[in-house]
N, C-alpha and C positions, 0 to 999 in steps of 0.2 A: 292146271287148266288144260283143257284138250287141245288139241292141235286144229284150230278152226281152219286154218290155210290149206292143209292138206284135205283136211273131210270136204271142203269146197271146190278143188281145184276142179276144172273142166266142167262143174256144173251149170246146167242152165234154170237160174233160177227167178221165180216169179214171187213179187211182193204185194197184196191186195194192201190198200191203204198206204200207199209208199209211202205220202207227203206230210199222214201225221207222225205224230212224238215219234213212236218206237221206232213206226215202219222206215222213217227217214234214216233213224238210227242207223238199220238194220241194211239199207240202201249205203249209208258212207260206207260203213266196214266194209262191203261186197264189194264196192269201188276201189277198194285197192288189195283184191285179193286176185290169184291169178283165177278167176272164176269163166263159166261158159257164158251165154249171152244172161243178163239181168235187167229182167220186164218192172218196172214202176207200174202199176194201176192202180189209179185214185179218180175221184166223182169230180174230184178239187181242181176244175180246170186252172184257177189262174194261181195258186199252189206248185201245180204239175208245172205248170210254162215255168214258172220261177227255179224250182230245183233243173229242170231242163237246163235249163240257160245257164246256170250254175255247173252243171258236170257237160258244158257247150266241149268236144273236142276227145270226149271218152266213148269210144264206138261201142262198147260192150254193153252200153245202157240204154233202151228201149222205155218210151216213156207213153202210157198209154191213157188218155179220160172214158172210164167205161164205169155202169155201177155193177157193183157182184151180184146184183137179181138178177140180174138181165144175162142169162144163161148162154144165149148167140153171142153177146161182147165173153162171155168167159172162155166158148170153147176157142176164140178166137188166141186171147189172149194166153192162152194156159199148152197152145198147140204146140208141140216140141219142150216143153220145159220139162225137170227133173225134180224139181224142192221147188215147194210152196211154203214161203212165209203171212198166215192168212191174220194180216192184223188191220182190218178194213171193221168200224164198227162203230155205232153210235154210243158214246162213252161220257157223257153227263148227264148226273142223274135226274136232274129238275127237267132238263129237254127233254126228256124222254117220257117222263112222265108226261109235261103238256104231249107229246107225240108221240104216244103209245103204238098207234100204227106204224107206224115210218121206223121205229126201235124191232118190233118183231120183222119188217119188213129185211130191214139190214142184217140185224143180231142172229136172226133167226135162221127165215129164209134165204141169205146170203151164205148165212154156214152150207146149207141145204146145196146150193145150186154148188158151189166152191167144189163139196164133197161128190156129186155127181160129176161135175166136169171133171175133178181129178182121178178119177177111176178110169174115165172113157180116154181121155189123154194118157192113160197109163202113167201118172206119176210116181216119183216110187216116195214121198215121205211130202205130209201135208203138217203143218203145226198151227195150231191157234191160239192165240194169244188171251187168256182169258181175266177176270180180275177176280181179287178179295170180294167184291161186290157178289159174286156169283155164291159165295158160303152164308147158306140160312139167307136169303136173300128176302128184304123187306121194299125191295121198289123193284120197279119195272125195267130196268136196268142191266140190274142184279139178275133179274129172272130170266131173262130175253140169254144174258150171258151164260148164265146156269145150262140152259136148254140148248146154247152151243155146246156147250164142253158133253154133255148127255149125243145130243148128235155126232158130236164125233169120235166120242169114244163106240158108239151104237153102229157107226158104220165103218170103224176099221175092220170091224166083224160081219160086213155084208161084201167083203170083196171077190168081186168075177173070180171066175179059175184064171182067167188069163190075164189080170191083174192082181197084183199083190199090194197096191199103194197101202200107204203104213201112216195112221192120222192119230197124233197125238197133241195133248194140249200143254198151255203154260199158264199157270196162272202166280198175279203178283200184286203187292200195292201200289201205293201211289210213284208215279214217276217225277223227283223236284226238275224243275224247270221245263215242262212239258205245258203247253197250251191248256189253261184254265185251273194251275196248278197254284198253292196258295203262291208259293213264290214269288212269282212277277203281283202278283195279287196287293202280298205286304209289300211286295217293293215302290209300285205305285203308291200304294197308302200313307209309306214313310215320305217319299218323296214330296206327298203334299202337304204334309205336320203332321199326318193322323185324322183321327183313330184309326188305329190296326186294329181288325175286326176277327174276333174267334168267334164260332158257335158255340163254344161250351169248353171252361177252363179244364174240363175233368179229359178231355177229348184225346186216345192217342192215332196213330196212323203208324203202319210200317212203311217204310221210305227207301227209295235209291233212286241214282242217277240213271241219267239217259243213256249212259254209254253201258252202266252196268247192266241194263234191263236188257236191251240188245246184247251181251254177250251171253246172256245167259239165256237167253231162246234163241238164240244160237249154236250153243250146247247142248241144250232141249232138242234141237234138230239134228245133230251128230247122235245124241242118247236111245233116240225113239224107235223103243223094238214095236208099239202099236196099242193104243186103246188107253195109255196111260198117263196121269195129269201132275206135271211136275211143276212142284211149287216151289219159287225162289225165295230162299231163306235171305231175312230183310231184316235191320237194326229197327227199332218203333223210338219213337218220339213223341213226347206232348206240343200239342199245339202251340199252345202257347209260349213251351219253352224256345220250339222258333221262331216266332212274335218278337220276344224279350234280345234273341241272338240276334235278329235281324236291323232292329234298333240300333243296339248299340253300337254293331259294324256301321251301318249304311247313314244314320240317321245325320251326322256332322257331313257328311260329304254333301247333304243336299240341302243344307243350313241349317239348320235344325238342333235343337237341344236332346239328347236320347229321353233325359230325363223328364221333359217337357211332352213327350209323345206317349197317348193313352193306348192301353191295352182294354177294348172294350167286347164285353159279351154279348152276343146280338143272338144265340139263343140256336138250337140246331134245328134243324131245315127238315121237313118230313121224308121220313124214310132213313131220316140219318142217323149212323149208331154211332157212338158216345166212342167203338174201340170195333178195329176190322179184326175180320179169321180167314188165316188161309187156308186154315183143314177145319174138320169137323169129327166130334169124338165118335161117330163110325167110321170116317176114315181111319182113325188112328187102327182100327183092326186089319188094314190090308195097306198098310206104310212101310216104304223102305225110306231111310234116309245116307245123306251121304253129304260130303263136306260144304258144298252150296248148295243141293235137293232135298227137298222130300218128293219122293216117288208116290202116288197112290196109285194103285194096283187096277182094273177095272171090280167092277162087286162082285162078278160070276152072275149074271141074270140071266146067262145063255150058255147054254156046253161050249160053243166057241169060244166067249172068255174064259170058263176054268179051266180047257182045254191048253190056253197057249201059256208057255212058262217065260220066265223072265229074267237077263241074266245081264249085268252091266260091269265087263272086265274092264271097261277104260276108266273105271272110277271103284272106291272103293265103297260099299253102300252094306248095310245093315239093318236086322229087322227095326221097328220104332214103333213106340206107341204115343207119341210125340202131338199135343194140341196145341196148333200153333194157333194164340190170341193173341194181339200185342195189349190187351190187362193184363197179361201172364206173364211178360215179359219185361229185363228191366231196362227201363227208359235212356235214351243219349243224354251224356251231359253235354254242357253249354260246349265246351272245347270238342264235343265229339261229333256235336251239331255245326260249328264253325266249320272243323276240317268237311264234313258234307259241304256245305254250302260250297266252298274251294273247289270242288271238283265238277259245279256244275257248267 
């Protein structure tokens, strides 16, 4: 693992969407690193107060309510910093679909303004945090994501002469125990006898915890020479095979028979696919991999991307033609799904 303590020291870094899943993540770790000032910005005022109050007496931490559109709150917010953690984004799929506007508004045009404030502030390394949603993308979501990761890999190759900022992406699956995660989902369900509800028995997801998602665009921001979309290698699971694990831990502690509680299929939700990817077999022609990444390289659509070459001595990486679907992939068993759960 890289030396995250060192690659951070003295810097001043700023987090769009502090006070969701990752970003919070991404905000403890920074909290006890010897780090320069670290700005929180999130829309979430009564979120922000909460974490506020919570880190009450740690002077290094700046806690700001602005949204990433609004370009005036960004140059404010972003003035003197050094690393941008940009994980500010509307990220479920059914809302976004009802508010198709408000998803390009955020997803889109917020990547937009993020990447213009950070050039003008001279920052020197932007990262965005993007999802499996974003490969072959079949909802509004997905696409809104897609069109960040295109934006910022497009504009680490429009930079001033007299800025270098350096904007690379991450993308991953599902985070367990992250807000609207099945998680809390089947644990309320067991909680109340059931049913525990799947969309579709055949359904898999690649899965990690909240701590690991944050360290590992974390590392994505120690790694990031520019332009390029590094995907965290993730275990997959059946849905249902969590349903079944969840039961049978949780189900007696909140009186309940395991046996007695239905595992029901309620049918998958539009736009949803049966099994995520986090590459795409054209990526697999300009993939590096290495023992937690896959690298995807930018396509070359501009002499500035075939132009810049790409070289990661603090890890060891190798060419790959590597498609990563979790149908491709073989499945957690129940004790491997267990030990996950343990660590959320």
């Amino acid at each position: 693992m890289l030396d995250l303590d060192t690659s951070f020291k003295g810097k001043n870094i700023v987090v769009t969407g502090g006070v969701g899943s990752v970003g919070r993540a991404i905000v403890e770790k920074l909290a006890t690193m010897d780090t320069g000032t670290v700005r929180v910005v999130d829309n979430n005022e009564s979120a922000l107060f909460e974490l506020e109050m919570e880190f009450a007496g740690n002077d290094k931490l700046e806690f700001y309510q602005a949204d990433i559109a609004d370009e005036r709150e960004m140059l404010r917010t972003f003035s003197d910093m050094d690393l941008c953690f940009h994980c500010a984004a509307l990220k479920h799929v059914p809302s976004c679909e009802r508010s198709p506007f408000s998803a390009v508004t955020v997803n889109i045009h917020g990547c937009e303004v993020v990447g213009r404030v950070a050039i003008q502030q001279g920052l020197e390394k932007v990262v965005f945090t993007s999802s499996d949603k974003a490969v072959n993308p079949t909802n509004v979501m997905g696409t809104t994501k897609l069109m960040g990761e295109r934006l910022f890999t497009a504009m680490n190759f429009l930079r001033a002469r007299q800025s270098k900022t350096i904007f690379s992406c991450t993308r991953f699956g599902n985070v367990l125990g992250s807000r609207g995660s099945v998680v809390p989902l089947f644990e309320n369900q067991i909680a109340k006898g059931g049913p525990v509800t799947v969309t579709d028995d055949r359904m898999t997801r690649f899965v990690m915890t909240m701590s690991e998602a944050a360290d590992l665009v974390m590392e994505s921001m120690v790694l990031a020479k520019g332009g390029e979309v590094f995907i965290t290698k993730m275990p997959v699971l059946k849905i249902r095979d969590m349903a079944r694990v969840m039961i049978n831990r949780l189900a007696a502690g909140h009186g309940h028979d395991p046996a007695k509680i239905e595992i029901k299929e309620v049918g998958a939700r539009p736009g949803e696919k049966l099994w995520e990817e986090l590459s795409t077999d054209e990526e697999a022609n300009r993939l590096l991999e290495g023992e937690n990444f896959l690298i995807v390289m930018p396509a070359g659509n501009t002499a500035a991307q075939r132009e810049q070459t790409y070289s990661y001595p603090e890890i060891d990486v190798t060419s790959s033609d590597m498609i990563y679907h979790s149908d491709r992939l073989a499945v957690m068993s129940d004790d491997e799904i267990g030990d996950l759960l343990d660590k959320i």
